[in-house]
C-alpha positions as CSV (number, residue, x, y, z in Angstrom):
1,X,-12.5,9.3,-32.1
2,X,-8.8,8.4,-32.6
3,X,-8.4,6.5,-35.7
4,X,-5.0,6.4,-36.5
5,X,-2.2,3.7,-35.1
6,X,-1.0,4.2,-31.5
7,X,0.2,2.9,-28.5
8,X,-1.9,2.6,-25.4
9,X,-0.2,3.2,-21.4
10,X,-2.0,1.8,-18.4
11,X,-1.7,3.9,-15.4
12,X,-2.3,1.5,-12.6
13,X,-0.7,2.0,-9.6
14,X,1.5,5.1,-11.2
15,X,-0.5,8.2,-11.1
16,X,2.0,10.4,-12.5
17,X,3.4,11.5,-15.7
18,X,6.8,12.6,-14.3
19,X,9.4,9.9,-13.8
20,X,7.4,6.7,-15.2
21,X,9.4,4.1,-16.7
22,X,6.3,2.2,-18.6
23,X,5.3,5.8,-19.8
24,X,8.7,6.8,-20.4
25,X,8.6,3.2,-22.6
26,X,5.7,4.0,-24.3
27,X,6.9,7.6,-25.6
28,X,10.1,6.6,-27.0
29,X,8.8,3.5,-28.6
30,X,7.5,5.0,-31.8
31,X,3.8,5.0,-32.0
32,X,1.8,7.9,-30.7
33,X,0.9,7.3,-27.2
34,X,-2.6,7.6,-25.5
35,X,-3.1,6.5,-21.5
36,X,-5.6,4.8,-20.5
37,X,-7.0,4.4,-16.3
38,X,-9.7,1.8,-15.9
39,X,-11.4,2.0,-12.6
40,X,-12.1,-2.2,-12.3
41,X,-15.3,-2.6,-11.2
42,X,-14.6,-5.9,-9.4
43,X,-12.4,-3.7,-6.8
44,X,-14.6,-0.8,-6.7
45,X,-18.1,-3.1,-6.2
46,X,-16.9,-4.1,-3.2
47,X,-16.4,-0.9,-1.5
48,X,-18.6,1.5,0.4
49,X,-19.8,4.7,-1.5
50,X,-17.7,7.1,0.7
51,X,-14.2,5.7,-0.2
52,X,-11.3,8.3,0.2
53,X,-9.6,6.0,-1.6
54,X,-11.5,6.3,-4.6
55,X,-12.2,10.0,-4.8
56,X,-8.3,10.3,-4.5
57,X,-7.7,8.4,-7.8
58,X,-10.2,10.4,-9.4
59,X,-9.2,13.8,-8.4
60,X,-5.2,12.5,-9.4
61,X,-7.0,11.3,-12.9
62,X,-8.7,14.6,-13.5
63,X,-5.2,16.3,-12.7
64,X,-3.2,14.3,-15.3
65,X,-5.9,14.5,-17.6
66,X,-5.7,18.2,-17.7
67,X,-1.5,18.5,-18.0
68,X,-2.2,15.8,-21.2
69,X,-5.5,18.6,-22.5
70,X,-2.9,21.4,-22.3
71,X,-0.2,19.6,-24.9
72,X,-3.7,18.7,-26.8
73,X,-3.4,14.9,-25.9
74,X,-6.4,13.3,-23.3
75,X,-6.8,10.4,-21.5
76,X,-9.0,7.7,-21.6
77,X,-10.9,6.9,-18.6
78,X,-13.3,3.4,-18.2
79,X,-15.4,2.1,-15.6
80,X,-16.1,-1.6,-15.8
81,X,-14.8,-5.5,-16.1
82,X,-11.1,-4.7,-17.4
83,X,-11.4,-7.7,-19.7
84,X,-14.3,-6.4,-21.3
85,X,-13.0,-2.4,-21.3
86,X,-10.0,-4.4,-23.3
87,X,-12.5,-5.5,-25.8
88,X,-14.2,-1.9,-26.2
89,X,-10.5,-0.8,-26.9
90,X,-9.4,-3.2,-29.3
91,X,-12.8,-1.9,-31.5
92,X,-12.5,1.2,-30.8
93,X,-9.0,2.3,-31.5
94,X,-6.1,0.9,-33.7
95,X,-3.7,-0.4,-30.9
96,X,-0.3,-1.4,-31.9
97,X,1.5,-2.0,-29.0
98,X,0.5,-2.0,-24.5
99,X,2.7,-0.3,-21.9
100,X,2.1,-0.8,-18.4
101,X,4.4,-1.0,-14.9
102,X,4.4,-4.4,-13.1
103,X,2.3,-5.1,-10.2
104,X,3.2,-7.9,-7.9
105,X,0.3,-9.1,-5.8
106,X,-1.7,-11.9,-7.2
107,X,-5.2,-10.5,-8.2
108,X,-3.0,-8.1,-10.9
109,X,-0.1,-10.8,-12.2
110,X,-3.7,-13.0,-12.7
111,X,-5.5,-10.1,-14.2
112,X,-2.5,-9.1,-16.7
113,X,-1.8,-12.4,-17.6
114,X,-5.3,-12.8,-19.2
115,X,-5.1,-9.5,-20.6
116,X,-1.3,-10.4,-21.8
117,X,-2.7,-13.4,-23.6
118,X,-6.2,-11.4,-25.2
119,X,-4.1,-9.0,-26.6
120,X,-1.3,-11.5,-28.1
121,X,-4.7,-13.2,-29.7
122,X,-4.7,-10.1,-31.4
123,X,-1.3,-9.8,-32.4
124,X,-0.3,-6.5,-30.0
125,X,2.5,-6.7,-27.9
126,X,2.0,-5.8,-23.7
127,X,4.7,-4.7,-22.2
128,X,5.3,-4.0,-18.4
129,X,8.3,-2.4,-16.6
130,X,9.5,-2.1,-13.1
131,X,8.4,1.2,-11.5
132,X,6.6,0.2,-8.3
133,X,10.3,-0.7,-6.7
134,X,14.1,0.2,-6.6
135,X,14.4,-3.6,-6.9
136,X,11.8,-6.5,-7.8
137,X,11.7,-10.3,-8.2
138,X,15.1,-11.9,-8.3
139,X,17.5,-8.7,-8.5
140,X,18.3,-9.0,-4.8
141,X,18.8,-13.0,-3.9
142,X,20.9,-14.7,-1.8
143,X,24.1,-16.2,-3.4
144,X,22.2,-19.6,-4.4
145,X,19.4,-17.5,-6.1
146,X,17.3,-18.3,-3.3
147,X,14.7,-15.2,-1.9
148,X,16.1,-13.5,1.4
149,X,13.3,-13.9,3.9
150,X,14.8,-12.1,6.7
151,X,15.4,-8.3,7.0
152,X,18.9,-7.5,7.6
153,X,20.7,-9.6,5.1
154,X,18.1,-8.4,2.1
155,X,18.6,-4.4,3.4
156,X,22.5,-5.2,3.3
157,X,22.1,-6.8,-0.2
158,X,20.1,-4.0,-1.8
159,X,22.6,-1.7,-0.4
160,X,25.4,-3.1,-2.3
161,X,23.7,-3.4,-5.0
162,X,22.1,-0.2,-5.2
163,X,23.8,2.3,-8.2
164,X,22.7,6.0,-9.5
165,X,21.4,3.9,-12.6
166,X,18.4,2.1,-10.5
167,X,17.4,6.0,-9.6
168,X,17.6,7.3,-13.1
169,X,14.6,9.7,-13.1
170,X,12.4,8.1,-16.4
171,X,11.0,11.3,-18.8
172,X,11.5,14.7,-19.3
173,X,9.2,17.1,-21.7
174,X,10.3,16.6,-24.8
175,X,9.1,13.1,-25.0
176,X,5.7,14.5,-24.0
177,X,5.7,15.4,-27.7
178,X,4.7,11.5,-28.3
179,X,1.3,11.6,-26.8
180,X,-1.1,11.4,-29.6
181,X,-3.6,14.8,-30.3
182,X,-7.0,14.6,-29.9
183,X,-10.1,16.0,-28.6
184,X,-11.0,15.8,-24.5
185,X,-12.5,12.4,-24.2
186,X,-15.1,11.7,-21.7
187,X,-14.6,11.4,-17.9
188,X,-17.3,9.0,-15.5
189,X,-17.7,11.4,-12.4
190,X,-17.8,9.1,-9.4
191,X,-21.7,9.1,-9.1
192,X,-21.6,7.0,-12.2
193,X,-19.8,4.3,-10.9
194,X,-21.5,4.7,-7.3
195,X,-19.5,6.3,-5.4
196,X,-20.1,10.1,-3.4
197,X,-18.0,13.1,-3.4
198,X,-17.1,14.2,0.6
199,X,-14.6,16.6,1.5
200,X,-11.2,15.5,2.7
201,X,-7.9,16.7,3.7
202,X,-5.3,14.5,2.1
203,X,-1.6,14.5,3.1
204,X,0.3,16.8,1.3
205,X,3.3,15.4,-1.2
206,X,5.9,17.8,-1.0
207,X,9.0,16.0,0.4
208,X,9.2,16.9,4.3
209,X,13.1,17.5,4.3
210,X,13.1,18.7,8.3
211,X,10.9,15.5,9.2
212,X,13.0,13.3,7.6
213,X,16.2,14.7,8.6
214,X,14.9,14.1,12.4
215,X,13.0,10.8,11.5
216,X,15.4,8.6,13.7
217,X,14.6,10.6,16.3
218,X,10.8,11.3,16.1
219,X,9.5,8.5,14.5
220,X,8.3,6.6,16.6
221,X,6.3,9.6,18.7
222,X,3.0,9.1,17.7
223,X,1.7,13.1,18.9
224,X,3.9,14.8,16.9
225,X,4.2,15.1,12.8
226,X,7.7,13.1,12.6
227,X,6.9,10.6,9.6
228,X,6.7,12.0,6.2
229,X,2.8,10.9,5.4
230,X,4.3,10.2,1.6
231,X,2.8,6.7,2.1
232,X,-0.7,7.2,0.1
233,X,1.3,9.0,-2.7
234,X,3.5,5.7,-2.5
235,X,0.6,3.7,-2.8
236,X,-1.0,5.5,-5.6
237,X,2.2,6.2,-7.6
238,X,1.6,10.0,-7.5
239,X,5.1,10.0,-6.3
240,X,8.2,8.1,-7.6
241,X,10.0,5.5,-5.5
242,X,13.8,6.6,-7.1
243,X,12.8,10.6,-6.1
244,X,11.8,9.5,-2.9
245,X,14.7,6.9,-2.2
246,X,17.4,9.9,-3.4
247,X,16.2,12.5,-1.1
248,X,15.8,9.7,1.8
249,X,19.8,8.4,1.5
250,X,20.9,12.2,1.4
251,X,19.0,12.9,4.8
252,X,18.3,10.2,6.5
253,X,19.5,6.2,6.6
254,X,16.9,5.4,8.9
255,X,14.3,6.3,6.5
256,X,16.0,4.8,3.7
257,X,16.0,1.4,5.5
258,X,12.0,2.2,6.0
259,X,11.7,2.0,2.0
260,X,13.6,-0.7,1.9
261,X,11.8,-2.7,4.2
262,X,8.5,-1.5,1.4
263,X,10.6,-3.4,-1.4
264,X,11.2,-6.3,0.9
265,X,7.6,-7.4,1.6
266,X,6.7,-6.9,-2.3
267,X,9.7,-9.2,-2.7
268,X,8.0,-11.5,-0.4
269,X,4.3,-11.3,-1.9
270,X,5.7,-12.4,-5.5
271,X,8.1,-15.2,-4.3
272,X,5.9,-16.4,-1.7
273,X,2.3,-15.5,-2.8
274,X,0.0,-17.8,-0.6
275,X,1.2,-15.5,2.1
276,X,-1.2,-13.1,0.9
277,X,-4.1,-15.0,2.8
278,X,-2.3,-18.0,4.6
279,X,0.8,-17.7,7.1
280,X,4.0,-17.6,5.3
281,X,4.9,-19.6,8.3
282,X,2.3,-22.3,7.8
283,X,2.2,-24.1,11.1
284,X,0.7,-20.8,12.5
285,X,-2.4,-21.8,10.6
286,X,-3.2,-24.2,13.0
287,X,-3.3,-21.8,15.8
288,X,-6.8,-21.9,17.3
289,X,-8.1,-18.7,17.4
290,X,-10.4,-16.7,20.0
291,X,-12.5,-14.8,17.3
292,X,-14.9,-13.1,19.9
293,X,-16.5,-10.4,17.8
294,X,-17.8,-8.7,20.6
295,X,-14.1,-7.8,21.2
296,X,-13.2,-7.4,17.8
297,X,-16.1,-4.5,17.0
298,X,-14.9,-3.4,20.4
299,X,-11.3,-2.8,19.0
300,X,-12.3,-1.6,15.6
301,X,-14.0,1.0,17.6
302,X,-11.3,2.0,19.9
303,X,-13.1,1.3,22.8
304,X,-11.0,-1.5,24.2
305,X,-10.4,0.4,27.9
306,X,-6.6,0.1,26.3
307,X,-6.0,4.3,25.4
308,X,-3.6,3.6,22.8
309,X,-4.7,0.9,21.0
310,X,-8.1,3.1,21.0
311,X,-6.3,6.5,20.2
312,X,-5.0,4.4,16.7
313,X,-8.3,2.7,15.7
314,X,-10.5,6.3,16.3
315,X,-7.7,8.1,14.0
316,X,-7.5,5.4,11.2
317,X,-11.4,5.6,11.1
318,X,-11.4,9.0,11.4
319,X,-8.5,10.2,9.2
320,X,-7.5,6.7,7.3
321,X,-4.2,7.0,8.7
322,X,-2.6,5.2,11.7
323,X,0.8,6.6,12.7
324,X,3.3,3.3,12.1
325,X,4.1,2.5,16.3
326,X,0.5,2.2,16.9
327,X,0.1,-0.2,13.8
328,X,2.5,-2.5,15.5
329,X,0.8,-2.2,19.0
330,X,-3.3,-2.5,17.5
331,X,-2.1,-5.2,15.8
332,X,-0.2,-6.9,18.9
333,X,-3.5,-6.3,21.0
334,X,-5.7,-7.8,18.4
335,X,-3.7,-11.1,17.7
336,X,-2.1,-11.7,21.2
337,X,-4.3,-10.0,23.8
338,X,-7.5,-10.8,22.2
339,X,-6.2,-14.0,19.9
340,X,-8.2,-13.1,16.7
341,X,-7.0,-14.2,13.7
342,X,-4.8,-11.6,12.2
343,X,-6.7,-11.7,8.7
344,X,-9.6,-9.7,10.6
345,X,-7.5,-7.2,11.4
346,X,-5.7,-7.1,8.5
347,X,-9.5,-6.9,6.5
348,X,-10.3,-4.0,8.7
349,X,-6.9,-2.3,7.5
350,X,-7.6,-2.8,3.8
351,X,-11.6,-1.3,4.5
352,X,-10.3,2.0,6.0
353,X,-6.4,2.5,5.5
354,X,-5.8,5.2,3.2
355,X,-2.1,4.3,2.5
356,X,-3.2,0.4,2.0
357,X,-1.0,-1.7,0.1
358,X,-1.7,-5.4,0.1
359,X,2.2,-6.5,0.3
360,X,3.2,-4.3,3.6
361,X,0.0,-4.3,5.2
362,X,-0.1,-8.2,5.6
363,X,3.8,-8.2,6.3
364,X,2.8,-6.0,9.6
365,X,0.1,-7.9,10.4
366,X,2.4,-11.3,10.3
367,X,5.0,-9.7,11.8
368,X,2.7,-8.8,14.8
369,X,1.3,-12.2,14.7
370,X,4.5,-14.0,14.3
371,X,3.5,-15.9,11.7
372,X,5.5,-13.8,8.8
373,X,8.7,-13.5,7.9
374,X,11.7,-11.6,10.5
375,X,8.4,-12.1,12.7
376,X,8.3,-10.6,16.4
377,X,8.6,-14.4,18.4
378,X,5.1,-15.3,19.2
379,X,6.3,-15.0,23.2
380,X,6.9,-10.7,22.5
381,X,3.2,-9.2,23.9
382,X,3.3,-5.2,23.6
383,X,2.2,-3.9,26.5
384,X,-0.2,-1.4,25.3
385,X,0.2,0.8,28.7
386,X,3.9,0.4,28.5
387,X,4.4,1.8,24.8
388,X,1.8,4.6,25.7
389,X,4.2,5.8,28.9
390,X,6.9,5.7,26.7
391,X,5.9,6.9,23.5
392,X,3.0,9.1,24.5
393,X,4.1,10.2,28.1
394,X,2.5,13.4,28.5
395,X,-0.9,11.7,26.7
396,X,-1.3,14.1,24.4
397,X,-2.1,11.8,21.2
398,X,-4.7,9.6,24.0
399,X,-6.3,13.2,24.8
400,X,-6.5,14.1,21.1
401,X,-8.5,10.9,19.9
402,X,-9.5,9.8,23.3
403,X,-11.2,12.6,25.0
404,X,-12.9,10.9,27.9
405,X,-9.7,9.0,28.7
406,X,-9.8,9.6,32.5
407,X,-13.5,10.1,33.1
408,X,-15.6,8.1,34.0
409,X,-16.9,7.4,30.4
410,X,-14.1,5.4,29.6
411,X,-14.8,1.3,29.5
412,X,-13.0,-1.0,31.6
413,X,-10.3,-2.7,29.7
414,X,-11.8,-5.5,28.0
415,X,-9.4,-8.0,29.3
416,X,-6.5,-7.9,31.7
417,X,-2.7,-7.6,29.8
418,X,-1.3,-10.2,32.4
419,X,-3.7,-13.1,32.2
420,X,-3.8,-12.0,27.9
421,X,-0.4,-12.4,27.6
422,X,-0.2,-15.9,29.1
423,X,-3.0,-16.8,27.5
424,X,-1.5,-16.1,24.2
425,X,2.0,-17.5,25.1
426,X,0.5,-20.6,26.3
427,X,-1.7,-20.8,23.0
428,X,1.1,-20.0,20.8
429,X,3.2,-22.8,22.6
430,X,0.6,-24.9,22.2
431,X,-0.1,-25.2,18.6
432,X,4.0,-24.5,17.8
433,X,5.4,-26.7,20.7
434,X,3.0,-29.6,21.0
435,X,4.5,-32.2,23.8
């Protein structure tokens, strides 16, 4: 065991040791640095014991546990309550200072808080950094210091603000000198914390330069491989946001404004958190919902008789991904054509989406919704067979997920677009519009 002083870095949601500012922090602080990963078992309880989600953390862990072994550093993995894996810490090591990057959704600014105040009890210092984002909080405002809640005017802000000093790549080897020596230190396998090892094919993280370079073009074809699939690696950190934002304005300013629109919904989440859960617009609250679960387990099945809402729900529960056009057209269907709350579909999203991020997931799902903020008007309804002719005209993504598309094996659609749509306008109106 490590007896001597150190520092201690979280890895949270920053699965990498290349290009980490609260690492970067850590090493050139002074103390000897040890990281730490604590898989909270408040999260993890709540999940099914085949999570791809999981298993990729672990095997990510396992990788930068074995680049710290070969410098003869480790890592110090925990399963459990985070408050009380802080306590096991604070016994078991002499901890002189906490790193960590800044997360911005509620659950973590809750959970660090109470971790921020244990350790001051104790007289250590926890600091956090921005990593996460190219911007955060109130570095991109409008002129009265007042958050931007529309798209355009925050992308043209962050543009002009934007220097080579907010991509300034954070680490290089020597300051892996500063991790403190010690022997390997144990590693939970995911039986021990209840979870099963499956096999999986997880997207690859090498930056697609010929995808993005045609991204404007192809993006928005869901058959084809013409979105980068860099969105779990986001998600988990295994990738950092300034690499990815300095390939993405050399090749392609479409894409850039894609990663941008990412910062702008963690923007929203901190200034405006009861969006999490509630309507940023809160008068959509009092929409009265359908909620018919027979048509909801219908569309979480992809077997609404709509082929490409049902080509987008079979590949997210098949693969965990859902290319980005379909996202917006499941999510129409499920709020307008069958008026269910968008929370259910946004649940469904956090249960199976491998790339799931709390902040941009329930952005989409307001968006689609119109209860968010630069929200489609609740009187736009996709038409699902519309945005299949024109995205998927020669049906090749419908014949990949949905092979009996065509046959007689194929439902009915579950309700007719013409009479949903009013429906849903006349709802919307209702509630929004009351005489």
């Amino acid at each position: 065991m490590v007896k001597q002083e150190l520092s201690i870095f979280w890895f949270r949601r920053d699965l990498r040791l290349k290009d980490n500012h609260g690492l970067f922090k850590a090493l050139t602080a002074g103390n000897k640095v040890l990281g730490l990963f604590i898989f909270d078992k408040e999260i993890l309880d709540k999940l099914p014991a085949k999570d791809a989600r999981v298993q990729f953390i672990h095997q990510e862990l396992l990788k930068i546990k074995a680049e710290l072994e070969e410098i003869g550093s480790s890592l110090i993995v925990r399963y459990g309550r985070v408050d009380e894996v802080w306590q096991d810490l604070r016994s078991e090591f002499t901890i002189k200072s906490v790193f960590a990057n800044r997360d911005y959704e509620s659950y973590a600014i809750a959970r660090d808080k109470k971790i921020y105040y244990f350790l001051e009890e104790q007289g250590i210092p926890f600091k956090a950094y921005k990593d996460h984002v190219i911007f955060e909080k109130n570095e991109v405002v409008k002129d009265d210091g007042k958050p931007y809640v529309v798209y355009t005017p925050y992308m043209k802000r962050y543009k002009q603000l934007l220097t080579e000093a907010h991509l300034k790549v954070h680490l290089s080897e020597s300051e892996k000198e500063n991790f403190i020596k010690t022997e390997a230190l144990p590693f939970p396998v995911l039986a021990e914390m209840g979870f099963q090892e499956f096999p999986f094919q997880y997207p690859d993280m090498e930056f697609p330069t010929k995808i993005i370079q045609n991204y404007h073009e192809q993006r928005d074809i869901p058959a084809i491989k013409g979105t980068s699939r860099l969105s779990l690696h986001l998600r988990f950190g295994t990738i950092s946001i300034r690499a990815l934002a300095k390939h993405a304005i050399a090749e392609n300013d479409k894409y850039f404004n894609e990663l941008i629109w990412r910062d702008f919904y963690q923007s929203i989440i901190y200034h405006f958190p009861h969006s999490e859960r509630e309507s940023f617009r809160r008068e959509y609250d009092a929409i009265e919902w359908e909620n018919n679960s027979d048509h909801f387990e219908k569309w979480c099945a992809g077997k609404t008789g709509y082929p490409l809402v049902d080509a987008g729900m079979r590949e997210l529960n098949e693969t965990g991904f859902m290319h980005n056009r379909v996202r917006m057209v499941v999510a129409s269907f499920l709020t307008k054509h069958l008026l269910i709350d968008w929370r259910w579909g946004e649940n469904y999203f956090a249960e199976k989406l491998l790339d799931y991020e709390l902040a941009s997931n329930v952005g989409g799902w307001q968006w689609a919704a119109g209860s968010g903020v630069d929200a489609a008007p609740y009187f736009r309804v996709f038409n699902p067979s519309l945005q299949m002719d024109k995205f998927d005209p020669e049906k090749l993504y419908i014949k990949k997920w949905v092979p009996e598309f065509g046959t007689s094996q194929y439902p009915k659609p579950i309700v007719d677009h013409k009479e949903a749509r009013l429906r849903a306008i006349a709802r919307y109106k209702q509630t929004l519009k009351p005489d």
